[in-house]
C-alpha positions as CSV (number, residue, x, y, z in Angstrom):
1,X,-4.7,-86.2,17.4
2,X,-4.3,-88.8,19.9
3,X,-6.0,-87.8,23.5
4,X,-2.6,-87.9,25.5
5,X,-1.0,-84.8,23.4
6,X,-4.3,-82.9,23.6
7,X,-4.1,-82.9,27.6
8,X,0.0,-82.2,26.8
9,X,-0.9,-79.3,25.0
10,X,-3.9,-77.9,27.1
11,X,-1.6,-78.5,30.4
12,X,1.5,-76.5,28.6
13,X,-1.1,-73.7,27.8
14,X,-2.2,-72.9,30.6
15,X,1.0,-72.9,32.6
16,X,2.8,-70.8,30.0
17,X,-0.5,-68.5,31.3
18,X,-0.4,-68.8,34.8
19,X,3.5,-68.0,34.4
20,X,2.8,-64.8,32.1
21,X,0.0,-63.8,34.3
22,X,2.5,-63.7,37.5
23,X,5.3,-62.1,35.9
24,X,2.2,-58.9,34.8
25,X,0.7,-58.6,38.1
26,X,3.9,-59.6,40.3
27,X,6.4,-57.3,38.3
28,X,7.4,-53.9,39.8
29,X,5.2,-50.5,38.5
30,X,7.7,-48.4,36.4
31,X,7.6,-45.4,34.3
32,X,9.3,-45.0,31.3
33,X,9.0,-42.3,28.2
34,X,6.2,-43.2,25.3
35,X,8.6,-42.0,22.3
36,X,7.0,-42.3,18.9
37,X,9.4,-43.2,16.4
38,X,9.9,-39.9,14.8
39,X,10.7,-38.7,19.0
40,X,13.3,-41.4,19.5
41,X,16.1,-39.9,18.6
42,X,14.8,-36.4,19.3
43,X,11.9,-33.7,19.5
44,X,12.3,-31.1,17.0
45,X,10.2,-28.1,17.6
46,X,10.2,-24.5,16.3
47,X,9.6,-21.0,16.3
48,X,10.5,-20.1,13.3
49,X,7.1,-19.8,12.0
50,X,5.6,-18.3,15.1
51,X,7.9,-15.8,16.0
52,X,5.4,-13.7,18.1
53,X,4.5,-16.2,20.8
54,X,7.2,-16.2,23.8
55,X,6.4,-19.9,24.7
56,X,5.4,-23.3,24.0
57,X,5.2,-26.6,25.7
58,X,6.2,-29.9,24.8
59,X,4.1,-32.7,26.6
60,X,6.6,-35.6,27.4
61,X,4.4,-38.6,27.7
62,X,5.6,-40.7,30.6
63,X,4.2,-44.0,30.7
64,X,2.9,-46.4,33.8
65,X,4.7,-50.5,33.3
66,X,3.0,-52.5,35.4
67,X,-0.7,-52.3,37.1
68,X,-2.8,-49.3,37.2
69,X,-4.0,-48.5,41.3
70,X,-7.1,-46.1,42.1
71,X,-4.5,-43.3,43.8
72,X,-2.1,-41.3,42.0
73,X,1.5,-42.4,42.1
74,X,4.4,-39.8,41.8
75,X,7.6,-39.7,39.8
76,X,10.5,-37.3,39.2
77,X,12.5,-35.8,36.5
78,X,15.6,-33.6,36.1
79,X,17.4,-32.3,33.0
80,X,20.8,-33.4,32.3
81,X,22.5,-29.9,32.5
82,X,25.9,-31.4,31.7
83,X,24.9,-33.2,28.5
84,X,21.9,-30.4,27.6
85,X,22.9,-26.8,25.4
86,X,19.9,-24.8,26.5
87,X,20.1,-22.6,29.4
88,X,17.6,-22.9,32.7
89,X,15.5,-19.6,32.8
90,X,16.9,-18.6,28.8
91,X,15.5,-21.1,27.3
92,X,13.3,-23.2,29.3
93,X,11.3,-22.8,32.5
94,X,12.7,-25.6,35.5
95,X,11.2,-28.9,36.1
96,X,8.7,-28.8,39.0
97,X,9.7,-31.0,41.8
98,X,7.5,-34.2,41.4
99,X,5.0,-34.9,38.2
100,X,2.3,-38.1,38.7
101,X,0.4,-40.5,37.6
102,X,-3.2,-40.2,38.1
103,X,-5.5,-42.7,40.2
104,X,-6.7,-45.4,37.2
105,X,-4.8,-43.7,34.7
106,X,-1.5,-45.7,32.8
107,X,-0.2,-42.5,31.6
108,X,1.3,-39.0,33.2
109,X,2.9,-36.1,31.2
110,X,5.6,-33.7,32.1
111,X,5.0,-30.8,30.6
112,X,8.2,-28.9,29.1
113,X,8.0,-25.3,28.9
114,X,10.6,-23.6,26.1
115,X,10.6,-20.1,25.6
116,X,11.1,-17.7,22.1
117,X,13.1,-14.7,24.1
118,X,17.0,-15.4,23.1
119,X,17.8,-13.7,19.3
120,X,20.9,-16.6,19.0
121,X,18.1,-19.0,18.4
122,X,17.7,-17.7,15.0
123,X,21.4,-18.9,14.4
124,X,21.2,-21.8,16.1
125,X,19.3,-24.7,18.1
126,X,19.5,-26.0,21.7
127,X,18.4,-29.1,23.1
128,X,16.9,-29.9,26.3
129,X,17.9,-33.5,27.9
130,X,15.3,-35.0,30.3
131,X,15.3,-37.8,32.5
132,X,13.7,-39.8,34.4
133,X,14.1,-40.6,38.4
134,X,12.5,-43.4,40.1
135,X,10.7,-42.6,43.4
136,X,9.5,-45.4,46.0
137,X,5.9,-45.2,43.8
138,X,7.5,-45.9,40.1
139,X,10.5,-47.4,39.3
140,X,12.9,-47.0,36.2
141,X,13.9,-50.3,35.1
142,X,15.1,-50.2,31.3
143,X,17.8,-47.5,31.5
144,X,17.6,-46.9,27.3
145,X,13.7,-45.6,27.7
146,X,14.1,-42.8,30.3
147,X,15.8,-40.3,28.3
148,X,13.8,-37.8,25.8
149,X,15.9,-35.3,24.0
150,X,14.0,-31.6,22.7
151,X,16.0,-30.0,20.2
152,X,14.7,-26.6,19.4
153,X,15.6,-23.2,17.5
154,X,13.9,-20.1,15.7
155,X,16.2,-20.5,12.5
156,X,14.8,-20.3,9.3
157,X,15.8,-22.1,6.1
158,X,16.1,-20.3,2.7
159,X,13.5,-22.0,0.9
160,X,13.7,-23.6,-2.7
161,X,10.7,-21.3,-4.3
162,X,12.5,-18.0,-2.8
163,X,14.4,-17.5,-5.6
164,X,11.8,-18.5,-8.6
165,X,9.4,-15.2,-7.5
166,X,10.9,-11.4,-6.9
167,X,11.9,-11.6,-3.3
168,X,16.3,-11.5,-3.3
169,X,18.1,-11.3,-1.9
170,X,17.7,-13.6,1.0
171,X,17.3,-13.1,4.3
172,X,16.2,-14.5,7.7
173,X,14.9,-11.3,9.0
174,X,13.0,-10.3,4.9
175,X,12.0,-14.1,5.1
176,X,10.2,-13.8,8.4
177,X,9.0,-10.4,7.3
178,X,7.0,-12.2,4.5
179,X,5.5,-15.0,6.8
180,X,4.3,-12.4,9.1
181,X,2.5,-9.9,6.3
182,X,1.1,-12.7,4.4
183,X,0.4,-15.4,6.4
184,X,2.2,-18.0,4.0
185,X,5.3,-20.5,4.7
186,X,5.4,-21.9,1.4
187,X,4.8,-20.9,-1.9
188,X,4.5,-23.3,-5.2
189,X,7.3,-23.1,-8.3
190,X,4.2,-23.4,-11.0
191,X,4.3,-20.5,-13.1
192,X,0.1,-20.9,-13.1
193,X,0.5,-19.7,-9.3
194,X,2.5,-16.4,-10.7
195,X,-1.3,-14.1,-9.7
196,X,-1.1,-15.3,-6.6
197,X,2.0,-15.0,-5.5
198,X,3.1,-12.0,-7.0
199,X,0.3,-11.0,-4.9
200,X,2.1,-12.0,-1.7
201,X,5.3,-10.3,-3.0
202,X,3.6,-7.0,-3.8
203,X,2.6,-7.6,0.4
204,X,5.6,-7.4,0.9
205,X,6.8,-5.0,-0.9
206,X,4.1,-2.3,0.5
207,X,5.2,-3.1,4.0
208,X,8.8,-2.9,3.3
209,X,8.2,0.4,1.9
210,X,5.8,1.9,4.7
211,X,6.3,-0.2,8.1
212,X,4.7,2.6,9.7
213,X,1.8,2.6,7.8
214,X,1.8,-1.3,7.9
215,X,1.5,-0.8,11.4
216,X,-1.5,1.6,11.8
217,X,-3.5,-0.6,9.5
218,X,-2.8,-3.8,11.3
219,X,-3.4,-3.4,14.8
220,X,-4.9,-6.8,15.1
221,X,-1.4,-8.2,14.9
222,X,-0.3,-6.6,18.1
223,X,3.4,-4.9,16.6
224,X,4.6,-1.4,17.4
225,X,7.5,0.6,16.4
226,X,8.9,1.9,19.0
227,X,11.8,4.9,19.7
228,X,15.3,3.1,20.3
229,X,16.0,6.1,22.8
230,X,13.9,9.6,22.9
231,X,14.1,11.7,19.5
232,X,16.1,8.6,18.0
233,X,15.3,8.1,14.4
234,X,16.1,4.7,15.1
235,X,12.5,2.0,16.0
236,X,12.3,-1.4,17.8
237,X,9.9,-3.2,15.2
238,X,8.2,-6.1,17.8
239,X,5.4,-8.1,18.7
240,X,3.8,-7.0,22.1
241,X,3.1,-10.7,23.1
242,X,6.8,-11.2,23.1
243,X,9.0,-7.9,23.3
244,X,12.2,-9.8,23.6
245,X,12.4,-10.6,20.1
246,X,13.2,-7.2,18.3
247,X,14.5,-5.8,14.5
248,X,16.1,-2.6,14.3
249,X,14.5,-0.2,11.6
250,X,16.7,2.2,10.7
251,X,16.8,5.4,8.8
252,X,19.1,6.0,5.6
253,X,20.1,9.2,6.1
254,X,21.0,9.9,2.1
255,X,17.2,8.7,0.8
256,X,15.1,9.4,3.8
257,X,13.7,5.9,3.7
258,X,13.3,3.3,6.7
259,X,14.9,-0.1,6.2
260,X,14.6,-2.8,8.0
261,X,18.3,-4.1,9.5
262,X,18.8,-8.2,9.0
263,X,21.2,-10.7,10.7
264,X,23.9,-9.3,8.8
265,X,23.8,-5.6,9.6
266,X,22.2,-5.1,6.0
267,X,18.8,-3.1,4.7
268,X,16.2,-5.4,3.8
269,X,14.8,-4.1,0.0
């Protein structure tokens, strides 16, 4: 290669440098949400196999663009109550007023409390949008990376192996009954698997046909039955971390037996 075009080259080189080197330290600092692709479109989180805690949080990562300082630098977020389903105070606790940056860090987090206390959420899900605001510290340049949309529920799905083993008919409340007594959220269609979970049906079975007893024997597991009103023979069947979320046990009057009463007003058996 002839001399000339070497010095071209080199000369070209470093100016495209010197130019990509001003636009990184010259540019304006701005924040902006770190959405994996899976986020993008929306968080999806749920209770349905938890239902005993009454909260959770979901850590929005919001991200420094530009150059990291040694102080902290503040930004601000607010949820878009027009365009959001879930309810302030119902659903999810209020923003506080300013979230930050901290002092050599490139990364802040806002950090979205949701809460397990409304029964509807077993029918349906609500979604939480929240964006950003720019404050004199941080900016918010690209308007399509400020928004982050949580989408959350307690709902549970019949699954495909409910009807292979004994466990009809279907329910949310009989399903969420089994995840609680034996600890599983799936079970296998493999008829090698019957031992074992027949063994999680016959659970099942013994709680459904003693809750009381159920109860006594598991107080590790924080539930209680409690009296609808005094001398009721109706019980609240509920976790003590999170008393909100109640099922009605109810006495048949023509066996003597206690069912538990699903989403439909029916005995679970």
């Amino acid at each position: 290669m002839k001399p000339y075009i070497i010095i071209l080259l080199a000369v070209i080189s470093l100016a495209s440098c010197k130019k990509a080197e001003e636009m990184k330290f010259d540019h304006a600092a701005n924040v902006y949400f770190d959405l994996r692709d899976g986020d993008r479109d929306s968080i999806v989180r749920t209770f349905a196999y938890t239902p005993t805690i009454p909260q959770d949080t979901v850590w929005l990562a919001a991200r420094l663009s530009g150059i990291r300082t040694d102080v902290a630098r503040t930004f601000t977020a607010r949820i878009e109550t027009d365009s959001s389903t879930a309810k302030s105070g119902l659903h999810y606790e209020a923003l506080k007023p300013s979230y930050s940056i901290p002092a050599g860090k490139g990364v802040g987090y806002i950090p979205l409390v949701i809460y397990n206390k409304d029964k509807e959420l077993e029918n349906r899900a609500v979604s939480i949008i929240v964006k950003l605001n720019g404050t004199s510290d941080l900016g918010i340049e690209n308007p399509y990376i400020i928004r982050a949309k949580v989408v959350f529920s307690a709902k549970l799905e019949k699954p495909h192996w409910w009807d292979t083993w004994p466990l009809p008919p279907y329910s949310r409340t009989k399903h969420e009954l089994f995840i609680l007594v034996t600890g599983q959220t799936s079970m296998s269609t493999d008829g090698l698997d019957a031992p074992k979970n027949l063994y999680y049906v016959g659970l099942l079975s013994t709680m459904l046909n003693n809750p009381f007893n159920w109860v006594a024997r598991n107080p590790l597991k924080k539930y209680v039955l409690e009296e609808v009103t005094a001398g009721n023979t109706d019980y609240y069947f509920y976790n003590t971390n999170n008393p909100a979320k109640k099922t009605l046990l109810r006495k048949n009057t023509q066996n003597g037996k206690y069912y538990f009463i699903d989403e439909n007003g029916n005995e679970v058996i």
